[in-house]
C-alpha positions as CSV (number, residue, x, y, z in Angstrom):
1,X,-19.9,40.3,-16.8
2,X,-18.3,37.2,-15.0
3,X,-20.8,35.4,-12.8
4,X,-18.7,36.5,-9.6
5,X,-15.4,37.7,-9.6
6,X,-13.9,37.4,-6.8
7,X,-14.6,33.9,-5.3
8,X,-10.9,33.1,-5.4
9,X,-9.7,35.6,-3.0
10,X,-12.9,34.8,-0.8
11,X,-12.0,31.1,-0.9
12,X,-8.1,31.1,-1.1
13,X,-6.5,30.2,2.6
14,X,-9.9,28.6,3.8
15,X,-10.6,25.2,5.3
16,X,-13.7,23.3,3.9
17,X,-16.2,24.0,6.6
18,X,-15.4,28.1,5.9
19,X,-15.7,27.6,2.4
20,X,-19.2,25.8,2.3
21,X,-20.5,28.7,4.9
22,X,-18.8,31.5,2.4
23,X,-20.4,29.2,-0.1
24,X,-23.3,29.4,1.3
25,X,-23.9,32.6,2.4
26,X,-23.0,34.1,-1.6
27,X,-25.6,31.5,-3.1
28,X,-28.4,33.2,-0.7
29,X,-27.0,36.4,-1.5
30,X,-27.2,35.8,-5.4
31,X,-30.3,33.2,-5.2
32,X,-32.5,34.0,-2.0
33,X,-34.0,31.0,-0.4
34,X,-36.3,29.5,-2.7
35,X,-34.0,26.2,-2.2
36,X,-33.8,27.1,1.6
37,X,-31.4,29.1,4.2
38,X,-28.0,29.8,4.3
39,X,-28.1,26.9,6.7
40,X,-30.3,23.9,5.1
41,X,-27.4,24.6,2.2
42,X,-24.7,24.3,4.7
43,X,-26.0,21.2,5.8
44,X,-26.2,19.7,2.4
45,X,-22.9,20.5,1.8
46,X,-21.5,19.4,4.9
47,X,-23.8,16.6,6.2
48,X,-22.0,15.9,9.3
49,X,-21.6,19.9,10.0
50,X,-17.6,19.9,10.4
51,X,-14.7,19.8,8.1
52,X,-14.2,17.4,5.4
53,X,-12.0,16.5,2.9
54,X,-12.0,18.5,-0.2
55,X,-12.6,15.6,-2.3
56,X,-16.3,15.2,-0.3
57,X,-16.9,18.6,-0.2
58,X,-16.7,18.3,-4.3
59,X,-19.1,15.6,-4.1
60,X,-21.8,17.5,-2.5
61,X,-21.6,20.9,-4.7
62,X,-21.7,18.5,-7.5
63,X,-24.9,16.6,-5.4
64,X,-26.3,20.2,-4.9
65,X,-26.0,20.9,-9.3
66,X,-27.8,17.8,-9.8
67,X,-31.0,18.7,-8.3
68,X,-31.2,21.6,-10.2
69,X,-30.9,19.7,-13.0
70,X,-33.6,17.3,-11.9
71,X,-36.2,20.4,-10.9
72,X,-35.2,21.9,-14.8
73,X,-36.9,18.6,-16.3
74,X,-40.0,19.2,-14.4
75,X,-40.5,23.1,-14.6
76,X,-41.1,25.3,-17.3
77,X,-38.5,27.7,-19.5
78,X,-39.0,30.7,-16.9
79,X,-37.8,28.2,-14.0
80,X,-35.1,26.6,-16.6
81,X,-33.7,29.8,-17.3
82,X,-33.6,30.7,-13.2
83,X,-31.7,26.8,-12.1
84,X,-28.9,27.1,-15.4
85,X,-27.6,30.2,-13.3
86,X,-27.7,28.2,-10.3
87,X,-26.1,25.4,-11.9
88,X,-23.5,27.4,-14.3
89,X,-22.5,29.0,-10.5
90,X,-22.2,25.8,-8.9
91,X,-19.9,24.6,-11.4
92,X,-17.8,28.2,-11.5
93,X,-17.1,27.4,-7.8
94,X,-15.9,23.7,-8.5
95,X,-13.9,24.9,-10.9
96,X,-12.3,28.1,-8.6
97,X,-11.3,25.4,-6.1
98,X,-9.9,22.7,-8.1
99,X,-7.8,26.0,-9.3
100,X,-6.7,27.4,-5.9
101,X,-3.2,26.2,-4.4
102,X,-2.8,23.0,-2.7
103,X,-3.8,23.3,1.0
104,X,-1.8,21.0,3.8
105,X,-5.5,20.6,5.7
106,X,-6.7,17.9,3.6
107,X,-8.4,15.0,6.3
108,X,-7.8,11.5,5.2
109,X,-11.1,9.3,5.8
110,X,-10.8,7.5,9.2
111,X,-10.5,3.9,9.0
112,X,-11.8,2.7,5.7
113,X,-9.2,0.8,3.5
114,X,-11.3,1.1,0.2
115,X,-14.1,3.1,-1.8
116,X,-17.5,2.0,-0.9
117,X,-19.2,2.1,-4.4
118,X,-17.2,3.4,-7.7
119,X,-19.1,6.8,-7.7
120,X,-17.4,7.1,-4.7
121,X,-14.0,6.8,-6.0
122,X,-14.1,9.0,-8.8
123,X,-14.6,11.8,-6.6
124,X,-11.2,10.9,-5.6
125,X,-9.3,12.0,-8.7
126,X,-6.6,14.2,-8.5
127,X,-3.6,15.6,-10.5
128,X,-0.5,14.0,-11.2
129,X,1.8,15.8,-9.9
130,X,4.7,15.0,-12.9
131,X,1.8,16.0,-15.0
132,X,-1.4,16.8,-16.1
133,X,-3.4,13.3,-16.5
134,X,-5.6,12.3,-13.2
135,X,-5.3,9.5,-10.4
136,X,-7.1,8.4,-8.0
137,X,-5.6,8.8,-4.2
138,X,-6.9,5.7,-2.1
139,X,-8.5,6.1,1.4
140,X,-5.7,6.4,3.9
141,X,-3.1,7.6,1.2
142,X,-1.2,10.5,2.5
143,X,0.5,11.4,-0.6
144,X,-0.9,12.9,-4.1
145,X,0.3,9.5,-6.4
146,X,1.7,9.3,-9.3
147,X,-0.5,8.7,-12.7
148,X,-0.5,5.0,-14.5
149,X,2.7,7.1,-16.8
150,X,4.9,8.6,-14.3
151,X,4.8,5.9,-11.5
152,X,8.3,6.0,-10.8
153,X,10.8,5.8,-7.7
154,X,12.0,9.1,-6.8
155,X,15.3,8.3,-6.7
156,X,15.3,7.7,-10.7
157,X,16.2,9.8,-13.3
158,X,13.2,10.0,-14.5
159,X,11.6,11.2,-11.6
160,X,13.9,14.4,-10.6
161,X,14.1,15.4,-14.5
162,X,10.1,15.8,-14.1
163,X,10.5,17.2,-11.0
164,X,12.9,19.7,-12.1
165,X,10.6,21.1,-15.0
166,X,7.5,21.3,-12.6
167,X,8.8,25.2,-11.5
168,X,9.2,25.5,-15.7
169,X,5.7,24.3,-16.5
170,X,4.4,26.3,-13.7
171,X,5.4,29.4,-15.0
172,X,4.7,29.1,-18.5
173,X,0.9,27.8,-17.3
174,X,0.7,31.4,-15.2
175,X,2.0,33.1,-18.8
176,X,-0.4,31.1,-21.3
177,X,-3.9,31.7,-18.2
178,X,-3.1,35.5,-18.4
179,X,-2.6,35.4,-22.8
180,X,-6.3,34.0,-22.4
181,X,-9.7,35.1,-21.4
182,X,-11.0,34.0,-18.5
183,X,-13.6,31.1,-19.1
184,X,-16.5,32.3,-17.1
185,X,-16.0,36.6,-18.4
186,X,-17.3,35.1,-21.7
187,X,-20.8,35.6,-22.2
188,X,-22.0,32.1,-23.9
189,X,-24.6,30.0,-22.8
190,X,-24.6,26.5,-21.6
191,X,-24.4,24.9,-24.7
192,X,-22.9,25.0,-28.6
193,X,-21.0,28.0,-27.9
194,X,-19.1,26.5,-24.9
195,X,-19.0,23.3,-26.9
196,X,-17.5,25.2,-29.6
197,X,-14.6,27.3,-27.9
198,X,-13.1,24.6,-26.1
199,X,-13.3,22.2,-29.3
200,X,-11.1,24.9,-30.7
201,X,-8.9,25.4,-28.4
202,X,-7.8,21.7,-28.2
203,X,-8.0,21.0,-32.0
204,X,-7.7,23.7,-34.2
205,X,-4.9,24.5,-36.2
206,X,-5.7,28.7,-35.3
207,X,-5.4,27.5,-31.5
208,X,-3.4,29.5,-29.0
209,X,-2.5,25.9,-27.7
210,X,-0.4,24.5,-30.4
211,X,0.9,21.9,-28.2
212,X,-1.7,20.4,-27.0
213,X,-3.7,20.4,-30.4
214,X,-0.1,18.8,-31.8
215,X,-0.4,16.1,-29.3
216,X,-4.3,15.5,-29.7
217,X,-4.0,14.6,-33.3
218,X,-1.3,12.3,-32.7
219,X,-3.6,10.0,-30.6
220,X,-4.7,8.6,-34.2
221,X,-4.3,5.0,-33.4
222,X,-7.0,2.8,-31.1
223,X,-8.6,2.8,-29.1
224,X,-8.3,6.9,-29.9
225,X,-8.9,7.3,-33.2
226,X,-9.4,10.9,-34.8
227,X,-11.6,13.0,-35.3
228,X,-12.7,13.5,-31.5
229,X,-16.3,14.1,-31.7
230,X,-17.1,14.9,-27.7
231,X,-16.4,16.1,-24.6
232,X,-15.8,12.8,-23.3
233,X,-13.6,12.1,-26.5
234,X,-11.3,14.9,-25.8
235,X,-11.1,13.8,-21.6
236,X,-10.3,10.3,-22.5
237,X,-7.4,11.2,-25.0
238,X,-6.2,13.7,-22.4
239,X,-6.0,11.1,-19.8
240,X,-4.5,8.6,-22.8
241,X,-2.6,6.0,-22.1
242,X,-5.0,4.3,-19.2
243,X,-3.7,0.7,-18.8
244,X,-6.9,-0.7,-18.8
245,X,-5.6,-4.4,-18.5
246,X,-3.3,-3.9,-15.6
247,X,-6.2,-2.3,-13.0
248,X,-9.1,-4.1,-11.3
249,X,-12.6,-4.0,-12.2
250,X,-13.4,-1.6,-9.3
251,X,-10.6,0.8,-10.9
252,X,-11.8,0.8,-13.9
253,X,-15.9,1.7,-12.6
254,X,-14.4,4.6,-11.2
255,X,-12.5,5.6,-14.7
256,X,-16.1,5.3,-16.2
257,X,-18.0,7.2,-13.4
258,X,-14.9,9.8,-13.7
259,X,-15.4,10.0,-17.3
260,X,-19.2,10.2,-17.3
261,X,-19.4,13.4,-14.5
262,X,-16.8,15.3,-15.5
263,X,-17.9,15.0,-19.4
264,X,-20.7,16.6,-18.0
265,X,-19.0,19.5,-16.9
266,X,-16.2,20.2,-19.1
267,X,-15.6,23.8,-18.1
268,X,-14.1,21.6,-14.9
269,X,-11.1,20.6,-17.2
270,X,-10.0,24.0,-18.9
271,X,-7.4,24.0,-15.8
272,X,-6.3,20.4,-16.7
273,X,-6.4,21.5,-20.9
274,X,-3.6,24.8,-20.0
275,X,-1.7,22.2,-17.7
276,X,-1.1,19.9,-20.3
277,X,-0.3,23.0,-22.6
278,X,2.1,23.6,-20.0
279,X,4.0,20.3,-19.7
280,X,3.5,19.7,-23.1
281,X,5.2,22.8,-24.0
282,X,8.2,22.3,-21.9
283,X,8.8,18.9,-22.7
284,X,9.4,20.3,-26.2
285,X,11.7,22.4,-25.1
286,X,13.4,20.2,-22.9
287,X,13.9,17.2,-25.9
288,X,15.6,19.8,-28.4
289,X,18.0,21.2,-26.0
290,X,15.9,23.9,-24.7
291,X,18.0,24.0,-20.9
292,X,21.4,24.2,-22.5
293,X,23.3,26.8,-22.0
């Protein structure tokens, strides 16, 4: 039975400060208050008890999960068993709203011109929106940027032929989500089996994702060399190329801190594994003629 089913109709359309009150309010409703009230959890999600940016209100879910995992090192199996539901949750919601539609009330931070501390910054990764690797958006930025691959003038070819195939890629992404079961209706546990699935889907030759698996095992030269042994392994090759050389030293702490927390939690990249599928797919198409007519 999925953990809850219908936090993407209770979160879809809502700003961040009525999302971390819905938030919230289900996590009492599912948990009690053994953690505290509906609102000592608000106000650990939303320090400052207003509106945030999504990026921030990330952070603190992801803040929230930690302590659970903290409090399982010092209880016993009973009390282990109780926070891995609390935690699998915590990262089912993440992953609902990194899924949900774009929303046009995203609130750039006020006067700051840079990232305080790296950690900071790699809460700041978002989508490329020419593809599926990450970038980070910089304080103040008020567009999604482009990714170290498709930084390119709009005006350029380049540019509006990517363009063009986002409506493509977005369709065939809705048609390969619905061929495949939804990640949290499976009933694994928090470890091998998880592991397990999602090392199939990416590279196994019986994988509904031939694309992606086609494209993983081309990444055979450094610094990715096959087989990819981790979570972290598969991240970095989906991300592949990073131009490591050409970014500053604060750049690439972030890459590291983005690498280590989201390796962590890789049920937080199945929606970035079927976007690549997606683009991957219809680039395919696209380089053997597939839009002629």
């Amino acid at each position: 039975m999925p953990l809850t089913p219908n936090l993407s109709n209770l979160f879809l359309g809502k700003n961040t400060l009525e999302t971390a009150r819905i938030l919230a309010d289900v996590f009492v409703r599912r948990f009690g208050e053994d953690w505290g009230t509906r609102e000592d959890i608000l106000k650990s999600l939303l320090p400052k008890g207003r509106a945030s940016t999504w990026g921030d209100l990330d952070k603190r879910i992801n803040v929230f999960a930690k302590h659970f995992y903290q409090t399982q090192k010092e209880q016993g199996k009973e009390q282990n068993t109780e926070h891995s539901e609390k935690i699998k949750f915590l990262d089912e919601v993440r992953f609902v709203l990194q899924d949900l539609p774009q929303r046009q009330d995203y609130k750039l931070p006020e006067g700051k011109e840079e990232y305080q501390a790296a950690e900071e910054a790699a809460f700041h990764f978002v989508c490329c929106s020419l593809c599926w690797r990450s970038v980070m958006r910089l304080p103040l930025e008020k567009k999604t940027p482009l990714c170290h691959l498709h930084d390119l003038p709009s005006s350029s070819p380049a540019y509006r032929r990517r363009a063009r195939m986002r409506k493509e890629v977005e369709v065939t992404k809705l048609r390969i989500v619905k061929a495949l079961p939804n990640l949290f209706e499976l009933r694994w546990g928090q470890g091998v089996e998880l592991k397990s699935y999602l090392f199939e889907l990416c590279l196994s030759s019986a994988s509904p994702l031939p694309y992606l698996v086609q494209y993983l095992h081309s990444l055979s030269c450094p610094p990715l060399c096959m087989p990819l042994q981790t979570e972290r392994d598969i991240l970095e090759a989906l991300e592949h190329p990073i131009y490591f050389d050409k970014i500053t030293a604060r750049t690439k702490e972030a890459w590291a801190c983005y690498f280590s927390d989201r390796s962590q939690h890789f049920r937080l990249n199945y929606v970035k594994i079927l976007t690549a599928e997606a683009w991957l797919e219809v680039e395919a198409k696209h380089q053997h003629g597939g839009k002629r007519r």
